[in-house]
Structure formats: C-alpha cells, structure tokens
C-alpha positions as CSV (number, residue, x, y, z in Angstrom):
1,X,-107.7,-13.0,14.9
2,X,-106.3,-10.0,17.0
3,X,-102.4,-9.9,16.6
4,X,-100.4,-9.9,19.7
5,X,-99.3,-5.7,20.3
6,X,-95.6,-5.7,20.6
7,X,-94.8,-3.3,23.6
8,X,-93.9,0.3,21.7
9,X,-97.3,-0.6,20.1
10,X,-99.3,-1.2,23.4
11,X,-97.3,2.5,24.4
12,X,-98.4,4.6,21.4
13,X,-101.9,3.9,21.8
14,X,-102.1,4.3,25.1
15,X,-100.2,7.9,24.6
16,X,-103.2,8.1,21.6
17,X,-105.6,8.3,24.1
18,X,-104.0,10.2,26.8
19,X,-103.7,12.6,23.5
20,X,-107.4,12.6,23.3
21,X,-108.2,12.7,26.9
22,X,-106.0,16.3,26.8
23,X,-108.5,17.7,24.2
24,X,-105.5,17.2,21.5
25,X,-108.3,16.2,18.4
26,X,-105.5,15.8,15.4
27,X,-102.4,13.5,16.3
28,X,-99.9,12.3,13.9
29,X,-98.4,9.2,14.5
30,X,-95.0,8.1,13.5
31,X,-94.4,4.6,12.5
32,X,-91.1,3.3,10.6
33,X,-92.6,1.1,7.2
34,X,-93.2,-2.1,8.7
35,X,-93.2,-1.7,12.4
36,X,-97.1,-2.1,12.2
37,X,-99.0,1.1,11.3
38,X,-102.1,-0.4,10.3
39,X,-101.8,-3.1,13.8
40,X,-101.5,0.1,15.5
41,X,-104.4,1.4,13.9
42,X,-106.8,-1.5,13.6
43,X,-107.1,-1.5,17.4
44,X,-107.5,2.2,18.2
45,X,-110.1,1.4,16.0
46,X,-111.6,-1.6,17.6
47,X,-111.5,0.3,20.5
48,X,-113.4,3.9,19.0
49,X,-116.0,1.1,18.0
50,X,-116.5,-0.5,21.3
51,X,-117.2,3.3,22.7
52,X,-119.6,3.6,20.0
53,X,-117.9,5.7,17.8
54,X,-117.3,5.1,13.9
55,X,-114.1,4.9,12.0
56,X,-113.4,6.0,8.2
57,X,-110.1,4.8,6.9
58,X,-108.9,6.7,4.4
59,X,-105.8,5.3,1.9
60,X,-104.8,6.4,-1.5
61,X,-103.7,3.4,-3.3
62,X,-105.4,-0.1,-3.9
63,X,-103.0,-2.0,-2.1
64,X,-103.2,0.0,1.4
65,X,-106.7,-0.7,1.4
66,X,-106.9,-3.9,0.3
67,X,-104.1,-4.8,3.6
68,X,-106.5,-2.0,5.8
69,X,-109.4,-4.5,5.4
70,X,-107.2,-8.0,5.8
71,X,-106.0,-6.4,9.0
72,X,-109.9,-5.3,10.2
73,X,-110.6,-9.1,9.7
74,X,-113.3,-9.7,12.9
75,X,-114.4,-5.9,12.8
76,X,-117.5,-5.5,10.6
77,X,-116.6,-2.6,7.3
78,X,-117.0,-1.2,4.5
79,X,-115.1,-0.6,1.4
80,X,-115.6,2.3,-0.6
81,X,-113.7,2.1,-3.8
82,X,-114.6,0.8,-7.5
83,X,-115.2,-3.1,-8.1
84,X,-116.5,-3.6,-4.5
85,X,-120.3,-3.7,-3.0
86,X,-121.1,-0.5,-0.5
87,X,-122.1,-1.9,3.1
88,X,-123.5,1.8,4.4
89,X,-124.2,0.4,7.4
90,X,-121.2,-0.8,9.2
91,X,-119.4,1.4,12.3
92,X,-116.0,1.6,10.1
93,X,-115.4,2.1,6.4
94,X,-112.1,1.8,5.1
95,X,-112.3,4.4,1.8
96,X,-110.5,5.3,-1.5
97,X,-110.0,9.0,-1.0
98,X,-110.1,9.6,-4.8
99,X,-113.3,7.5,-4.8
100,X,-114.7,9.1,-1.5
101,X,-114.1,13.1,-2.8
102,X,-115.3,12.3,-6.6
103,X,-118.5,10.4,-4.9
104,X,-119.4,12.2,-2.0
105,X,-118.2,15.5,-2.9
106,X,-117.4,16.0,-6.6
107,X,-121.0,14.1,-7.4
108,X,-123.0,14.1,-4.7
109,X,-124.1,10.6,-5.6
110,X,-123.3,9.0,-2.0
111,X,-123.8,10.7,1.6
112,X,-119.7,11.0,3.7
113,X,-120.1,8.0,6.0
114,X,-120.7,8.7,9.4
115,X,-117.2,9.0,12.0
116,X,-116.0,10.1,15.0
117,X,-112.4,9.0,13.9
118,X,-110.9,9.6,10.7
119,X,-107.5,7.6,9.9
120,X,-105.2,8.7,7.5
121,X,-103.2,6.6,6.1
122,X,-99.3,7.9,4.2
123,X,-100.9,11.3,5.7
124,X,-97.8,13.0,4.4
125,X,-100.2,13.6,1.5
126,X,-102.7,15.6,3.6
127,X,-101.9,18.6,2.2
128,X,-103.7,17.5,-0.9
129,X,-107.0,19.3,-2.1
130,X,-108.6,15.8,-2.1
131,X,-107.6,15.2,1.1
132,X,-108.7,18.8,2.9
133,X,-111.6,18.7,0.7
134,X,-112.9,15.2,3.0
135,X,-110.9,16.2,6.2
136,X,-112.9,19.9,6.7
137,X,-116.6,17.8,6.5
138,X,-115.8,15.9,9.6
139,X,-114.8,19.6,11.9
140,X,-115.6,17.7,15.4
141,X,-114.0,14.3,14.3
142,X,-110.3,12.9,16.1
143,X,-108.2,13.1,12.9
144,X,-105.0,10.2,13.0
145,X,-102.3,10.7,10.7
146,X,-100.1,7.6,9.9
147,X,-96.9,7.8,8.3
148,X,-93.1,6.9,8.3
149,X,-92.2,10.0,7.2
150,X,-94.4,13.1,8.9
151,X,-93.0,15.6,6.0
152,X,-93.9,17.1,2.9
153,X,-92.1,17.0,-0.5
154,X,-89.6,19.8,0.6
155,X,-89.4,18.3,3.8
156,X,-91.5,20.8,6.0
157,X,-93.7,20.0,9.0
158,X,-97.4,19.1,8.4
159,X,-98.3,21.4,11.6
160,X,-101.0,23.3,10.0
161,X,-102.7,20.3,9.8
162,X,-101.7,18.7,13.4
163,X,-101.4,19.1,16.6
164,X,-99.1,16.6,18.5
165,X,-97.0,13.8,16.9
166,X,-96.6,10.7,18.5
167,X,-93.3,8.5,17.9
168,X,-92.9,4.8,17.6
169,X,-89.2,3.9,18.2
170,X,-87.0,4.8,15.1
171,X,-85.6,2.1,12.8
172,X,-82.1,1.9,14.5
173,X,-83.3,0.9,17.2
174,X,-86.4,-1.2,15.9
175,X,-83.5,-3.0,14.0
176,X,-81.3,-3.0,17.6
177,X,-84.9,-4.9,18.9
178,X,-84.9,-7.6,15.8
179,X,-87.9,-6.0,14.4
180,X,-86.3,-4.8,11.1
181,X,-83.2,-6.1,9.4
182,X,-80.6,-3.7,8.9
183,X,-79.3,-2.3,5.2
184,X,-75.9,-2.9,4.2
185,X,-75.7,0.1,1.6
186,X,-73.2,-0.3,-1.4
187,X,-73.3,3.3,-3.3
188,X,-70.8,2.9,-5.9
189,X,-71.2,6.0,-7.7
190,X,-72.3,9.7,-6.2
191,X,-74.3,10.6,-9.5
192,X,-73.2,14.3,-11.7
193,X,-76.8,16.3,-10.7
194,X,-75.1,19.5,-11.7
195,X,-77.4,21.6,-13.7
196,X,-80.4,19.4,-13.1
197,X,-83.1,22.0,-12.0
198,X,-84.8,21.2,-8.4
199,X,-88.8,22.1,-8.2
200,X,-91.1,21.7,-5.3
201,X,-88.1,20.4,-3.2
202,X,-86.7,17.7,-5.7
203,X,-84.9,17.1,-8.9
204,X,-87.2,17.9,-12.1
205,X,-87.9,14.2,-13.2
206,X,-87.4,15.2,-16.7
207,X,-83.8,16.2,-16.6
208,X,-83.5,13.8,-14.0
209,X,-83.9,10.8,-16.8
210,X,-81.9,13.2,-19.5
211,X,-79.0,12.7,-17.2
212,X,-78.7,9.0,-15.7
213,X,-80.4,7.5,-18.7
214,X,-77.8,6.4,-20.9
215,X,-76.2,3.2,-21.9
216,X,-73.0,3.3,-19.7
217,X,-74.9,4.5,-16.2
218,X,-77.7,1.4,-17.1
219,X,-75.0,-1.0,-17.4
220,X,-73.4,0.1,-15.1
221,X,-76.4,-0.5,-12.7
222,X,-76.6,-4.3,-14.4
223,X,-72.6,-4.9,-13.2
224,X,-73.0,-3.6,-9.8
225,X,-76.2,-5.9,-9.1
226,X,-74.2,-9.1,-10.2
227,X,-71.4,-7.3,-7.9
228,X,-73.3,-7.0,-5.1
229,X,-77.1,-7.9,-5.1
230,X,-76.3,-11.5,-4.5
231,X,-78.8,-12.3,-6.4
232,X,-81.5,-12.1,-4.4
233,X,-84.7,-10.7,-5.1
234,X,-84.6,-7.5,-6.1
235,X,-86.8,-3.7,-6.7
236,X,-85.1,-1.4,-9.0
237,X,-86.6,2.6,-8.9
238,X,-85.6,4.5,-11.8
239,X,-85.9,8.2,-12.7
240,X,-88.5,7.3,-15.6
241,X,-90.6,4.8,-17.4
242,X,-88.1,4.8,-20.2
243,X,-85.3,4.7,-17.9
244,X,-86.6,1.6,-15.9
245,X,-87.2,-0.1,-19.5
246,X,-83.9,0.6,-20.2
247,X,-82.9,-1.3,-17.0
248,X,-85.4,-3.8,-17.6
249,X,-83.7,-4.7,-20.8
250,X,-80.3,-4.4,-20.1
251,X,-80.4,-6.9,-17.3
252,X,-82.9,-9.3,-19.4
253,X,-79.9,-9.4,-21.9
254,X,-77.8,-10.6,-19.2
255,X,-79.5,-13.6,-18.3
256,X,-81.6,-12.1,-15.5
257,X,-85.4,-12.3,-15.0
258,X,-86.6,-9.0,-15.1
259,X,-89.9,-7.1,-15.3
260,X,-90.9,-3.4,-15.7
261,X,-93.9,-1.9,-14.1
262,X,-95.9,1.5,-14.3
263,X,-98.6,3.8,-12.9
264,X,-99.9,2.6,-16.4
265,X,-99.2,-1.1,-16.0
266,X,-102.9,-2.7,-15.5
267,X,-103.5,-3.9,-12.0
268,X,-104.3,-7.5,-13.1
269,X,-100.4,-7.1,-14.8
270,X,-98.8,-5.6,-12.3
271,X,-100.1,-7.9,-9.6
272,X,-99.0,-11.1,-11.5
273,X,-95.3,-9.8,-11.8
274,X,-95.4,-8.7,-8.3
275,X,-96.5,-12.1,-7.8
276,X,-93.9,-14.1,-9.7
277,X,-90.9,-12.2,-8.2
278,X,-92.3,-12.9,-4.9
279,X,-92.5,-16.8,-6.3
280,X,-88.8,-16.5,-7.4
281,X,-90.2,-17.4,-11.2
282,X,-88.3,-13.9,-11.5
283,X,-85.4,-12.1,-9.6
284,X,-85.9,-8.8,-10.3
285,X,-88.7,-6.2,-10.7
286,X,-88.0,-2.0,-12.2
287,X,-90.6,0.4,-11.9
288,X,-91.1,4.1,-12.0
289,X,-92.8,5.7,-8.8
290,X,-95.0,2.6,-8.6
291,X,-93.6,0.7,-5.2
292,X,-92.7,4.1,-3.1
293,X,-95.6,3.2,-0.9
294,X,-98.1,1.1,0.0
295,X,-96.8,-2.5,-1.2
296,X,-94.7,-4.9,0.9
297,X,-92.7,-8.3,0.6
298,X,-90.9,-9.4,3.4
299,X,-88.9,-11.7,1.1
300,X,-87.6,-8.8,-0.7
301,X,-83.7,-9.0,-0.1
302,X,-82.1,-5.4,-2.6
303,X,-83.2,-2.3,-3.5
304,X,-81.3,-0.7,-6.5
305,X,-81.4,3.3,-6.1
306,X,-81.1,4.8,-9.7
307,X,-83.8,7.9,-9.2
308,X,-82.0,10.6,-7.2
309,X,-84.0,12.8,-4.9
310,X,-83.3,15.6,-2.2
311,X,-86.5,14.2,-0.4
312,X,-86.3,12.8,2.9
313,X,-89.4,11.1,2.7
314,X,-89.2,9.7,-0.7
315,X,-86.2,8.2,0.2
316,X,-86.9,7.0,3.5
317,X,-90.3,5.2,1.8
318,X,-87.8,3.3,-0.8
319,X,-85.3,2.5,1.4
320,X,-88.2,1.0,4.0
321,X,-89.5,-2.1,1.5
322,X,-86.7,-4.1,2.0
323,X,-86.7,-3.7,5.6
324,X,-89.3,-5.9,6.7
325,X,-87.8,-9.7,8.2
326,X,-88.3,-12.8,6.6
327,X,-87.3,-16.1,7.3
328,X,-82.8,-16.7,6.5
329,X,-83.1,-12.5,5.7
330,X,-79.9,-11.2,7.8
331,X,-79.9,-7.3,6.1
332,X,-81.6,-6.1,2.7
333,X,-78.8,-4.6,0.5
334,X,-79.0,-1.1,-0.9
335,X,-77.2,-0.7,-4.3
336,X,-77.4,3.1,-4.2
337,X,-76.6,4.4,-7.4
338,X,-78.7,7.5,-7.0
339,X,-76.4,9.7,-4.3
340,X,-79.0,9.5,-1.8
341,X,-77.1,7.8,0.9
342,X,-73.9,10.6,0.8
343,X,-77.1,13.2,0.4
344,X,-79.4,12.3,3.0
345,X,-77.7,9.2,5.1
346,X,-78.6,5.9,6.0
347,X,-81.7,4.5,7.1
348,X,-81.1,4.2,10.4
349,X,-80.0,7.0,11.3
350,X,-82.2,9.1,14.1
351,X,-84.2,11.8,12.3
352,X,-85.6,15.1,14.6
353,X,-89.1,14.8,12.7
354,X,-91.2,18.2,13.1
355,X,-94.2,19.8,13.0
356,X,-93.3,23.3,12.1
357,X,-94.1,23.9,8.8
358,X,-91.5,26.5,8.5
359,X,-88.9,24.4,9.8
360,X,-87.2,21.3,8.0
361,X,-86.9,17.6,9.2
362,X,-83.2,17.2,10.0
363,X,-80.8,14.4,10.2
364,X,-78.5,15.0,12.9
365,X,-75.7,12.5,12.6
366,X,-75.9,13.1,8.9
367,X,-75.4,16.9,9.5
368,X,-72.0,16.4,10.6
369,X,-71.2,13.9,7.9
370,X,-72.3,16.2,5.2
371,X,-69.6,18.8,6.1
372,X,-71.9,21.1,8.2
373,X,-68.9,20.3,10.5
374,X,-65.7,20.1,9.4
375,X,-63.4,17.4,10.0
376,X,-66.2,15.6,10.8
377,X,-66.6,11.8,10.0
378,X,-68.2,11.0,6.2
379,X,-69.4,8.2,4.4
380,X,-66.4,6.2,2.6
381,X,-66.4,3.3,0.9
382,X,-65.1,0.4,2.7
383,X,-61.6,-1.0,1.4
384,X,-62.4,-4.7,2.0
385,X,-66.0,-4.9,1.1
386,X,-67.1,-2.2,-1.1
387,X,-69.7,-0.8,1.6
388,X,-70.7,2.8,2.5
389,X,-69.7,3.0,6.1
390,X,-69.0,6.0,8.7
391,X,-65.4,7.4,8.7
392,X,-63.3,6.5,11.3
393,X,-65.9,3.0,12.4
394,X,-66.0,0.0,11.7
395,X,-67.7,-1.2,8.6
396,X,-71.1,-3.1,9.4
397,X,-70.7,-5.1,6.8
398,X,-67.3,-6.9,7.0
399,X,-66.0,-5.7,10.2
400,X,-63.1,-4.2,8.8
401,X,-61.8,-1.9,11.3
402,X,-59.3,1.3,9.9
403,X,-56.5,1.9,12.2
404,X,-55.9,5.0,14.2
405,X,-53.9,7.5,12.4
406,X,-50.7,8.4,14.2
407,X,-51.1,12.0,16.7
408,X,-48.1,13.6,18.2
409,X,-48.5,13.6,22.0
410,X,-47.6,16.5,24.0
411,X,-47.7,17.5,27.8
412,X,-49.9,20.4,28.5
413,X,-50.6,22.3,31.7
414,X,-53.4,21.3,33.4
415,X,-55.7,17.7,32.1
416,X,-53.4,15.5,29.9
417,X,-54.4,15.3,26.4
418,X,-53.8,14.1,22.7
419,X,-52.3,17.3,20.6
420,X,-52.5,17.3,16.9
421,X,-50.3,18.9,14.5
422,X,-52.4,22.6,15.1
423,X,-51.1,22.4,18.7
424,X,-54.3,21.9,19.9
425,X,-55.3,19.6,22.8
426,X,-58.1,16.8,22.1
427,X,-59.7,15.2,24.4
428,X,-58.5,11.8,25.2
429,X,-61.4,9.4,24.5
430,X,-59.8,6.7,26.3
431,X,-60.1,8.2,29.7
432,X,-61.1,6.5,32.8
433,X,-65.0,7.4,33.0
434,X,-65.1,6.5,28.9
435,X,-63.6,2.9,29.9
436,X,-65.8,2.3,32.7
437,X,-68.6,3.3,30.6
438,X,-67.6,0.5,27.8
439,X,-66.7,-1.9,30.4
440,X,-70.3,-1.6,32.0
441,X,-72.2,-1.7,28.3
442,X,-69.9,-4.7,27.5
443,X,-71.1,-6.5,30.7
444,X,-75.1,-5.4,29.7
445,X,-74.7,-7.2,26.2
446,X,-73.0,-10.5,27.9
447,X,-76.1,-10.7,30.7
448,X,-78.4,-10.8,27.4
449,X,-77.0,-13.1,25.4
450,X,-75.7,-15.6,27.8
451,X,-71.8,-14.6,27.6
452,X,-69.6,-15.7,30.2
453,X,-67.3,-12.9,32.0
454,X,-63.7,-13.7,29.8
455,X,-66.0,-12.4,26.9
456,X,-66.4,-9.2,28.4
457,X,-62.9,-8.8,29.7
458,X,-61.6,-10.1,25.9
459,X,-63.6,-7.8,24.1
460,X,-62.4,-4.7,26.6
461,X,-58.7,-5.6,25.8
462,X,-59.1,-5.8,21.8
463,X,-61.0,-1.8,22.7
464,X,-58.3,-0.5,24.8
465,X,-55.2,-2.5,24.5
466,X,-55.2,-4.0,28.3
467,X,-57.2,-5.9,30.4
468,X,-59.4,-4.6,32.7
469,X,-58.2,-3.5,36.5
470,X,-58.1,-6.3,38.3
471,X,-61.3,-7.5,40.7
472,X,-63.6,-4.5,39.3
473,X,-67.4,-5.6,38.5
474,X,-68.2,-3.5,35.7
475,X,-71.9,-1.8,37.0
476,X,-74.0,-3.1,33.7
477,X,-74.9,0.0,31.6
478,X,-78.1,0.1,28.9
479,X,-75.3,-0.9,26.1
480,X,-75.3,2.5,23.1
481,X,-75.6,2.5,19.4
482,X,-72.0,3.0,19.4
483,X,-71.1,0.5,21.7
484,X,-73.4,-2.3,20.1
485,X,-72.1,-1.4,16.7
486,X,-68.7,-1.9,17.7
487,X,-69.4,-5.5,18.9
488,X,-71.3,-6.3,16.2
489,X,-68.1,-5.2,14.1
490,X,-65.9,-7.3,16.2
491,X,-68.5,-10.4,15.5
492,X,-68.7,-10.4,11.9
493,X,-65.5,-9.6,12.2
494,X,-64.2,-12.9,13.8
495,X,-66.6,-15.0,11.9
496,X,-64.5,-14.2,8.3
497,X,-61.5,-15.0,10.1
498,X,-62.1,-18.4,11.0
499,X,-64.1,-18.7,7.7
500,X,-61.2,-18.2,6.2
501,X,-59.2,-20.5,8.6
C-alpha cells in the first residue's frame, strides 16, 4: 500500500514538477536521513509511470536497493544486481550502479534499460566515473538526485552536475515537527589531530587509526559508554578495521555484547549481527565505514563517534542513523569522542547547502561558535549533566540554566543600554518589543498544547523577572527555535525537580 505523504512531502513533489514544467531537467533534492527520501521518490515515480514514462533507480549499496524495491511494492520493477532474476520488461528498474556500468557498459552483455527519469539515490556520489559513465547515456532523461547531504568529500557544491536543489525542511525543525528525535550529544574529549595529514578534504585514515588507536583512548571509549550510553543499543564508527576490533574487544571484556563488522564481513554475517543487535541478543555493534549510509534501525538509541572527520557530509550521514523515532525513543545519544561536534556542530543545526562547486556548504550558527566571531557563544560541556550545549543557553539535556554574569550599568546619551567593562553600550535584550515578542511565542505554544493562560504568564515571569503588564493579550507569534528551546529547558527542567522531590 501507498503511504500516507506527510505535508513537506506532498510540497517537494509538487515543487519537482513545477521544476520540470520550467524546463529545469536535473534537480537535487534535499532530504534529512529518515524524513522519507525514497517515499518521496516512489511516488514521483508512480506518477512518471502513469504519464508513460519509465524510471531507473540507481543505489550503490545492497541495502538501498533492497528498501527501493520494499518501498515500490504495487508498482511493477526490476532489479538489476547479482543473485536476482532480470524482468527487462517492466516501466521502472531499480539498479546496482556497479552492476549496471560493468554490464551495460564495461561488457556490453545487457542493453541500459529504457527511462525518461533516472533517480539517484546518496547522489553525493555522482561525481564518480561509474556514475557519469551511466548518467551521460540517458542526455534527454530528468536526472533526481537524492541525498541528506548535497556535498562532495571537501564539501563543495555538486553544481556541475545540477541545476536547481529542492529542500525538505531541515532536521531542527523536522525534530520541532516530531518527525525525528533530537541528539543529546556528550563529547567528552576534543581528539589531538595535530600532525595528522588531511587529503581530499579529510583526515588520512591511516594516521587517523595511528593516532586514536591505542589502549587508553579505546578504553576510554568503553568508560564513557557505561557513563553515558545508557545502555541502549548502540553503533560505534571507528577510524579502522583494527581500531573497531580494538573496541569490539575491549567492551566484550567488560561484560558487553559486542560485534565488529566490515566492507569485508560477508553479507549473510553482517546481516545476522545487524539482526541480533536489532533483537537485543546484543547491545552494541563497531564497524569501519560500513553503516555511513544506506542502513537504518529506528530502535537504534547511541552513536559512539571515534573516527574524526572535517566532512560535513560524513558526519551528518553518522550522526542521521540514530535519528529515526521508535516507539519509548525520547532523543538518540551521541558519545562524540571524535571532535566532530566542536568541528562541525550539532545535527540540528541549519546548514546553507549549495550548488556552487567553488563555494563550500556552511554552517552558520556553527560559524560563530567556532571563533569566526569572537566572543561569540561555543560549545561547553554542561556542569550538571556532562552534555555539549551552546554557551550562554540552557542545556537540552538537563535544563540547567547558567546565570547571567554580572555587567556594570551605565547611563548613556541617547537609548539606554547595558555597558560592559570596554565602555561600550550593548543592546539591552530585554527591551519592550523583545518581551512582547516572547510574550506572543509563549501564548502560540500554550494554544497548541492545551495550556491555560497562568502558564503563559508563569513562564514570562521566570524569563524576565515580572509578570506581564496587566490586561495585555499577547498577539500569538509562530513560537522560534530559541523560544521553543528555552521552554523545553524550563520543562525538563521542572520535571528533575519534582523527581527529586
């Protein structure tokens, strides 16, 4: 059966084919990991096939295709890959591209299917010769990129290979929606890289296993799991194939149920383990480049970071397994013991994707963390919990709120103002139009979840330190990131203390 589009699903494909009807032929389309790609897909391709026009999927690993042609279930199709019987016939083929280019092309031992569309699944990877190679025999063909992360390795656009990009919402706010969960990141160490070499836009693997591969730094990664993980089922990505044995063994010795997997592990293997951590007969799974992309679990409740990268994408794709929901799943924990999150920020951040190859995708908010602003806010740890939160905010995961740091105040000509010890007027957050702003996102957030007005009025007094003036309706605002973070903060805030009561 058809699943139900959600509505920034029903948007994008109808932006798809307003794309098309404006003669744009090769559109990229943005999609968080697990907001629905292949949903997405599977009905701009039911609807190519109902205007008479054939489909060829193409995917790169086993896994995508195998959940491509469980999500075409009710559309007649093909499968081109080893181990499966050709059906030439059929509108839409969903294809191996290693199998399609060394068949079709490298061999000439099968004819391209026939397509007006051509899908490209993780199209990050278009640049690839085997990927061109296919992509330059269909020249009059729409071309549709999918991808969570429209970037290559070094974190340039894919422009010379499309035209327009269209965006599904990001994962803040897919998260803001209950779509995703949100990550509560723990990054207990910011890894020494100095000296490791960087090629192609990332650390050299080799150097990369020289350095974090070593007794303390693996048990280290074994006490911050029992710290932290909770327990719960668990993906560990390490630097190397000896490195994740390493880890493998080192938690085995502990007591935990661990298992290592590889590019080299056999599929029949691999599957089985994958398998029994999803069964709980395990609680924990390392691998080596193996789960980047491509597999899911919704179950899946911590991600352990111990491969550094400077890749965006890379580790936006790790980062995005744990963050589909699951039944009693609140958040999916991120034990970052690779530096990623003080290198390249937290998952939901808002990313300005582009398709300049000579430009670079950028993280924003991260920007100004990162000290390309100073005095900006950074990521700290939390005191209470242990968790990387923003400077200056409240921590997401406890609620733990740091309290203002004293300012001299000092009358100036002209708008009053706070003035710090440089003598140099700040602007007073707390003005009028900032309150009325809260005031009307506070009343927004009480209209959808059934809060009575005190709540509103209680929740402006613990912001500003008064009540509100008296006998003003606050105008109900479309409630901001900040503003929705801050009550959340409050919530889980309150809930400890009467825990603890």
């Amino acid at each position: 059966m058809t699943e139900v589009l959600r509505p920034y699903q029903v948007e994008v494909i109808a932006e798809f084919w307003r794309a098309i009807n404006a003669e744009q032929r090769r559109i990229i389309l943005v999609a968080p990991t697990a907001s629905g790609k292949t949903v997405i897909a599977r009905a701009i391709v039911e609807q190519a096939r109902q205007k008479g026009c054939g489909s060829l999927f193409l995917a790169h690993r086993r896994e995508i295709i195998t959940q491509t042609s469980n999500k075409l279930r009710g559309i007649p199709h093909g499968i081109i890959r080893p181990g499966i019987q050709p059906r030439p016939l059929e509108m839409v083929q969903v294809a191996s591209v290693q199998t399609l280019h060394r068949r079709a092309i490298k061999a000439s031992t099968m004819e391209l299917p026939e397509a007006g569309l051509v899908v490209v699944d993780e199209c990050h990877h278009v640049v690839a010769q085997s990927y061109k190679s296919i992509i330059e025999r269909y020249p009059e063909a729409i071309l549709l990129g999918l991808t969570a992360t429209p970037c290559r390795g070094d974190g340039r656009g894919l422009g010379k290979v499309f035209q327009t990009m269209i965006q599904c919402p990001q994962v803040g706010e897919l998260v803001e929606q209950g779509f995703l969960v949100p990550t509560r990141v723990y990054a207990p160490v910011d890894p020494d890289l100095h000296g490791v070499h960087v090629h192609r836009g990332d650390y050299v693997e080799r150097e990369l296993a020289d350095r974090l591969d070593r007794p303390k730094l693996v048990g280290d990664i074994v006490t911050n799991w029992f710290k932290f993980g909770k327990r719960r089922k668990t993906v560990c990505f390490a630097t190397s194939v000896r490195h994740s044995i390493h880890i493998r063994d080192e938690f085995v010795l502990t007591g935990v149920r661990a298992e290592h997997i590889d590019g080299s592990t056999p599929m029949a293997e691999r599957d089985a383990t994958l398998a029994r951590l999803a069964s709980g007969e395990i609680e924990l799974v390392t691998n080596c480049m193996v789960l980047t992309e491509g597999w899911d679990m919704p179950a899946l409740g911590c991600l352990i970071l111990a491969r550094p990268t400077k890749q965006l994408g890379l580790y936006r794709q790790m980062v995005g397994r744990g963050l589909r929901p699951a039944p009693d799943k609140v958040d999916c924990i991120v034990i970052d013991h690779s530096g990623a999150t003080y290198r390249l920020g937290f998952a939901e951040d808002f990313i300005e994707w582009t398709l300049d190859p000579d430009l670079k995708t950028e993280n924003p908010a991260h920007a100004v963390r990162d000290g390309d602003h100073p005095g900006g806010p950074k990521i700290v740890e939390c005191p209470e919990c242990g968790a990387a939160r923003v400077g200056g905010m409240a921590c997401l995961s406890c609620g733990y709120l740091p309290a203002p740091s004293p300012r001299a105040v000092d009358v100036i000509d002209g708008d009053l103002g706070l003035v710090g010890t440089s003598r140099k007027a700040q602007p007073n957050l707390d003005d009028l139009r900032t309150r009325e702003k809260w005031h009307g996102e506070f009343a927004a957030i009480a209209t959808e979840r059934g809060y009575k007005p005190g709540w509103v009025a209680h929740q402006y007094l613990t912001r500003f330190g008064e009540w509100p003036p008296y006998g003003v309706a606050p105008v109900p605002l479309e409630p901001s990131v900040e503003v929705r973070r801050w009550v959340k903060s409050r919530i889980i805030a309150h809930a400890k203390r009467r825990n603890s009561a």
